[in-house]
C-alpha positions in Angstrom: 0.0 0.0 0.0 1.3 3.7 -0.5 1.2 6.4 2.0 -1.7 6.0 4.3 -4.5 8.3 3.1 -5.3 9.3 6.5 -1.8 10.8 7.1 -1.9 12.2 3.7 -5.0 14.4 5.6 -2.6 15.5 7.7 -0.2 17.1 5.5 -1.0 20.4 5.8 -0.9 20.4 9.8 2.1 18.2 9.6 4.1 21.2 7.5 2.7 24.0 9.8 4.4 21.5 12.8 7.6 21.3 11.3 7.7 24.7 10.1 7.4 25.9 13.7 9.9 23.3 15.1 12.0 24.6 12.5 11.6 28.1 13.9 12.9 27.1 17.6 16.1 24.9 17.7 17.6 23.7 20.7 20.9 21.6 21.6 21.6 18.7 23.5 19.6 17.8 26.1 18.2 21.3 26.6 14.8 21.3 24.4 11.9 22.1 26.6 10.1 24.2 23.9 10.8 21.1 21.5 9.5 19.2 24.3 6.4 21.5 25.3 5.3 22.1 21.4 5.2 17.9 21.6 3.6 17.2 24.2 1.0 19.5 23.4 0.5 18.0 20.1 0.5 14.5 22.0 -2.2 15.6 24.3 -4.8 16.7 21.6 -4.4 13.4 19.7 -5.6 11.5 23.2 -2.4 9.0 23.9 -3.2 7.1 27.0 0.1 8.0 28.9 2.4 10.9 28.7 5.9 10.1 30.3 8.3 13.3 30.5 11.3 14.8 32.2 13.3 11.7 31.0 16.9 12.9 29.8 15.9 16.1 30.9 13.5 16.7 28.1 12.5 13.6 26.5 9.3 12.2 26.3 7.7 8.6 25.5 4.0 8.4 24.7 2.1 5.3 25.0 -1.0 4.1 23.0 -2.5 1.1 23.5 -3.9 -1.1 21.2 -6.8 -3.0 20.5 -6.2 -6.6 22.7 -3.2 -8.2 24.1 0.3 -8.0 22.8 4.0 -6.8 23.0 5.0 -2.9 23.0 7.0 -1.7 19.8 9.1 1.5 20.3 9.4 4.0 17.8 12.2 6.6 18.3 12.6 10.4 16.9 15.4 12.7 18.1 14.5 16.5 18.5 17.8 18.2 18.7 19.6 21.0 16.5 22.6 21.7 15.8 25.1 25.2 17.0 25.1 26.2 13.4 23.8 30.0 12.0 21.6 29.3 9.5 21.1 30.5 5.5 18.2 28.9 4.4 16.8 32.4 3.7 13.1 30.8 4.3 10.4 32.3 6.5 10.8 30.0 9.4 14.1 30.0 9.4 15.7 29.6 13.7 14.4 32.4 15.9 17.6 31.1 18.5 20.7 33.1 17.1 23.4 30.4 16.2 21.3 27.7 16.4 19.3 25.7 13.2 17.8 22.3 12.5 20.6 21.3 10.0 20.5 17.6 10.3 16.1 17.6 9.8 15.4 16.2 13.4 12.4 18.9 13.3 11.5 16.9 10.5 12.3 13.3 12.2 10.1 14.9 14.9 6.8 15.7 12.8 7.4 12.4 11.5 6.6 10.7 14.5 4.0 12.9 15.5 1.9 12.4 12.4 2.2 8.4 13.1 1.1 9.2 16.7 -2.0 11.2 15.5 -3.0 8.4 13.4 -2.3 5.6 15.8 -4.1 7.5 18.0 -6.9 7.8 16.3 -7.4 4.3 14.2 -5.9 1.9 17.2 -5.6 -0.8 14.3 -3.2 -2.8 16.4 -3.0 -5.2 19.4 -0.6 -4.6 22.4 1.0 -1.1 22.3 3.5 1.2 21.1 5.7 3.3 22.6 6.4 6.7 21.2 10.5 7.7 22.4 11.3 11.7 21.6 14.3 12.0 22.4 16.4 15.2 22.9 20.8 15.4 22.4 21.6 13.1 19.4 23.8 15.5 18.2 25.7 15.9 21.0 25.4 14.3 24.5 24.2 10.8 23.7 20.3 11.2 24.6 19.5 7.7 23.3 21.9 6.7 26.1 20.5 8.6 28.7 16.8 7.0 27.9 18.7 3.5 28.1 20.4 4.5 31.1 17.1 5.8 32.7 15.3 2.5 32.1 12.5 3.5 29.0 13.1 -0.3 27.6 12.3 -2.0 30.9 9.9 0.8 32.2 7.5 0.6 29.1 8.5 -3.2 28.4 9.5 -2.4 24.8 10.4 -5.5 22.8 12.0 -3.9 19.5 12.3 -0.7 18.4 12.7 1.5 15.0 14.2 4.7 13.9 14.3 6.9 10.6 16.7 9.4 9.6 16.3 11.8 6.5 19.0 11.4 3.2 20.2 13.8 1.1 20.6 12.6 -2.2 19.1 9.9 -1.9 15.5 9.9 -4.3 12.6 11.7 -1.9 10.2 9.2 -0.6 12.5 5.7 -0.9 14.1 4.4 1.9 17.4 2.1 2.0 19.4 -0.1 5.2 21.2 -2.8 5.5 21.1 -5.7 7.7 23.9 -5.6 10.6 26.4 -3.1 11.0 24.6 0.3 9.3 26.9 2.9 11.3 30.2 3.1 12.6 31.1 3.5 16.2 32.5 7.3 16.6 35.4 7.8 19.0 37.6 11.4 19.6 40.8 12.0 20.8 42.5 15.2 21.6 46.6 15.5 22.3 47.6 18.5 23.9 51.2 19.5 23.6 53.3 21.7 25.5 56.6 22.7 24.5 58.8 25.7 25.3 58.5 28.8 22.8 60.8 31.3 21.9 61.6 33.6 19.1 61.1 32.3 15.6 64.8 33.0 14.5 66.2 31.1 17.4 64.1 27.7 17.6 67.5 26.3 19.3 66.0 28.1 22.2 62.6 26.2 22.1 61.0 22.9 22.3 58.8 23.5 19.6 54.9 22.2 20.1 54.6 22.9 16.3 56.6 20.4 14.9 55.4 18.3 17.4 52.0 18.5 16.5 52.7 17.9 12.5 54.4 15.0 13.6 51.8 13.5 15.7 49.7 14.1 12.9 51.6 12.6 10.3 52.0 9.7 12.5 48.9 9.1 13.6 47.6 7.9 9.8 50.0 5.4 9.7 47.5 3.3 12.1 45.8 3.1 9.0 47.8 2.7 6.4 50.6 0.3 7.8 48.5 -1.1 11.3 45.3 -2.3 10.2 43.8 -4.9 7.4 43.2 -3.2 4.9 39.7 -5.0 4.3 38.2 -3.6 7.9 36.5 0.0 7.8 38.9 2.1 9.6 38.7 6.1 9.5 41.2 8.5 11.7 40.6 12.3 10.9 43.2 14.8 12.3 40.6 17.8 12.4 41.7 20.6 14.0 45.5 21.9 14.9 45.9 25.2 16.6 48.9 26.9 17.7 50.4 29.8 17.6 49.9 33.5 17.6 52.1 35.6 15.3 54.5 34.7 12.9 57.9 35.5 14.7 57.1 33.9 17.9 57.3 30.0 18.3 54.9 29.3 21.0 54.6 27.1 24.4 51.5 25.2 23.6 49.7 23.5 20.7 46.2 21.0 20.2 45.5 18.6 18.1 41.8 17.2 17.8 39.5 14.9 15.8 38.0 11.8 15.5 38.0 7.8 14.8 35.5 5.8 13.0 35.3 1.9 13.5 32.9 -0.7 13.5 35.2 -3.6 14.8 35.8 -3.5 18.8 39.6 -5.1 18.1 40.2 -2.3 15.7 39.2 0.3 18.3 41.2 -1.5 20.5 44.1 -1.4 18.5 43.6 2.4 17.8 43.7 3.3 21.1 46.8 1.4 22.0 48.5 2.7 18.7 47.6 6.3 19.4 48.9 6.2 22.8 52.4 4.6 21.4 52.2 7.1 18.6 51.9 10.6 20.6 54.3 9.1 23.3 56.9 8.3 20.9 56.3 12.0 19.0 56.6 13.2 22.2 59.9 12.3 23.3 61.6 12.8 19.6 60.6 16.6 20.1 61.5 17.1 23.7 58.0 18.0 24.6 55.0 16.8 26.6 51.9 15.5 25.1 49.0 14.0 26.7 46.2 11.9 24.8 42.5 12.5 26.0 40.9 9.2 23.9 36.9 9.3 24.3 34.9 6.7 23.4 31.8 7.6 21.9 28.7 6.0 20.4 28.8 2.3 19.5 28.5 1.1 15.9 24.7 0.9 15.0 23.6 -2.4 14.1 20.5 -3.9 13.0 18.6 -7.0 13.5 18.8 -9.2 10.4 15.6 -10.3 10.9 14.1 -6.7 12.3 16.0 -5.2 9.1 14.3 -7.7 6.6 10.7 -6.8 8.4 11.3 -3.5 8.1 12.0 -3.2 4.8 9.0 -5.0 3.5 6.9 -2.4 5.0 8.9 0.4 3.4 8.1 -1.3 0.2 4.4 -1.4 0.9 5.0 2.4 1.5 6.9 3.1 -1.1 7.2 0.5 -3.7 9.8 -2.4 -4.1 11.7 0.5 -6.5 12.2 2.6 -4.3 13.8 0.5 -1.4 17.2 -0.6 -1.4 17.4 -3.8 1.6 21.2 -3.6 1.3 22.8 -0.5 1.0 26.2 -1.7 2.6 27.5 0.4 5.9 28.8 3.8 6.3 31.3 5.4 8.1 28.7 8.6 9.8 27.2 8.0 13.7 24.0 7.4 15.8 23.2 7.2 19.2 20.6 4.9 18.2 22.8 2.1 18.6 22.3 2.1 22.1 18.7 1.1 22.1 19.5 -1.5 19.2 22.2 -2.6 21.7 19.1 -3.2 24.4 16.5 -4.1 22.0 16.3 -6.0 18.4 15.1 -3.0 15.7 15.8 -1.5 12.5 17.2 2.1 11.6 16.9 3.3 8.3 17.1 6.3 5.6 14.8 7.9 4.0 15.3 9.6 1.1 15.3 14.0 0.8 15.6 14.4 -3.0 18.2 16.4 -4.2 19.2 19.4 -1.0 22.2 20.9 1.0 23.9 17.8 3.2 23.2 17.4 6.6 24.8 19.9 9.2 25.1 22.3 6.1 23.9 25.7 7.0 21.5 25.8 3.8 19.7 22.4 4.6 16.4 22.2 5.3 13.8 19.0 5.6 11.7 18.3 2.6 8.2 18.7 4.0 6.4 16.2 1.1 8.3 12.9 3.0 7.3 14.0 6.3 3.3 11.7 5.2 6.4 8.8 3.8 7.8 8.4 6.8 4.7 8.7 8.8 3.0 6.0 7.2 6.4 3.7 7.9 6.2 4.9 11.5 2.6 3.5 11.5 2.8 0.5 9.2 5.8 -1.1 11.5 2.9 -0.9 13.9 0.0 -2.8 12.5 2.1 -5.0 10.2 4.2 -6.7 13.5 1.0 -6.6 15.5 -2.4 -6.6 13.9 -5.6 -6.5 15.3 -6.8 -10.6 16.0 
């Protein structure tokens, strides 16, 4: 079937909610206007429970069904992102500095639409479980929830999330089975040294070589430590040092950030890194110290939750428009901690041709909001229909 003709109603309203969201972006887990706007919305549709204050400023919403049966959990994240906009439009943020770059706004309306409708048609046995969730960006949210207990609280037995694609044709969705995401580590070296004038770097331990070194060094881990054959990424990022160009100075910082989807390759990273900056260290007579953090996990799907999945997006959107095995990618989720807890699917759904995610000119394509609506609420009364 294509998009549900009762979410299709809901176009209009559905644009006017994300047009507003759009209006009022908010970072990590700070987004109680996000939060108030949803709730609100959540009310008026007549969900039977209303669970919020969790990470801060998270909600889940439950609706119950029509009979027995298990509780599926449907996830949207809320958050922006600490980038001005230049989308030029109408609604663009009202928060100076702040925009919804990465379409969680859209993510958001999304959800909501499916929660209207589920509200309203209850075409499904047991219940379903409605996450919000605030700080994907930035702060592990998804984490939080886990942490905070939603999967045990609300007894949820799998759970599913979209995300928007650039790029990628508007209205079709694409996953893979297994590992979809990387996991995303960062590491910062900070080096000091001893400056001095720039015509007399006898003088100095200089922090600048140093960190070019260290740099240098670092990819090595992937081009000479590593089979070649596992996904490996290491991004030097940022390097700042130095004032004017006559003075050699005392301090400089490296910063950026690993991508792996192997635990014995993030093992080996870490251990390699460490080695690395000690070794660059003592060749330049300075003192380095590696901050390593380990971020989110690698985000992987349930064969079998995948598979499901995509069969509904195909009744959505037509076997054409679905790719089941789009092979994995290198970006990061903080999804992957609830597939970590609970069997689920995560998948993309396609933008049409826009600016790329955290660009300052991106902004959600409002005609796939009813798309992935209709997934949200096909998951629903595909896995558990009304006996």
């Amino acid at each position: 079937m294509p998009v549900v003709n009762r979410i299709a109603d809901y176009a209009t309203d559905m644009t006017k909610w994300r047009q507003h969201l759009h209006t009022i972006p908010e970072l990590g887990l700070e987004c109680p206007k996000t939060a108030a706007f949803v709730a609100e919305r959540l009310r008026e549709f007549g969900v039977d429970e209303l669970h919020e204050g969790i990470a801060q400023t998270g909600l889940v919403a439950i609706i119950n069904g029509r009979g027995a049966g298990e509780t599926i959990g449907l996830r949207a994240d809320m958050d922006g992102l600490p980038i001005p906009e230049e989308t030029g439009v109408d609604y663009a943020s009202t928060h100076a500095g702040k925009m919804h770059a990465c379409g969680h706004d859209g993510h958001t309306t999304m959800l909501l639409g499916a929660a209207r409708y589920l509200a309203e048609t209850r075409n499904f046995s047991g219940r379903v479980a409605l996450i919000f969730q605030p700080a994907e960006e930035n702060g592990g949210g998804a984490d939080v929830m886990v942490r905070e207990g939603i999967m045990d609280r609300f007894d949820i037995s799998q759970v599913y999330a979209l995300h928007n694609a650039p790029g990628f044709e508007a209205g079709g969705f694409y996953t893979t089975p297994g590992a979809l995401m990387a996991a995303v580590d960062t590491f910062t070296v900070h080096i000091q040294g001893v400056g001095g004038h720039g015509a007399m770097p006898h003088e100095t331990r200089d922090p600048v070589m140093a960190a070019c070194g260290i740099a240098q060094a670092i990819q090595t881990i992937v081009s000479r430590n590593h089979r070649a054959l596992d996904d490996l990424v290491v991004s030097v990022t940022q390097i700042h040092t130095g004032t004017v160009d006559n003075v050699i100075p005392d301090t400089a910082y490296l910063n950026g950030t690993i991508r792996t989807f192997d635990p014995a390759v993030q093992k080996m990273v870490m251990e390699r890194m460490a080695q690395i900056v000690a070794g660059q260290a003592a060749s330049y007579g300075v003192e380095a110290t590696l901050d390593y953090e380990v971020g989110y996990p690698a985000t992987i799907n349930d064969a079998d939750k995948a598979a499901f999945a995509v069969g509904v997006a195909s009744e959505v959107a037509g076997d054409a428009k679905v790719q089941g095995d789009s092979g994995r990618e290198m970006g990061a989720e903080d999804f992957s901690y609830m597939l970590q807890e609970r069997p689920g699917a995560y998948l993309f759904l396609g933008q049409g041709d826009s600016a790329g995610l955290h660009h300052p000119k991106y902004n959600f394509n409002d005609e796939i909001a009813p798309v992935g609506a209709s997934f949200f609420a096909r998951i629903v009364e595909t896995a558990q229909p009304v006996e």
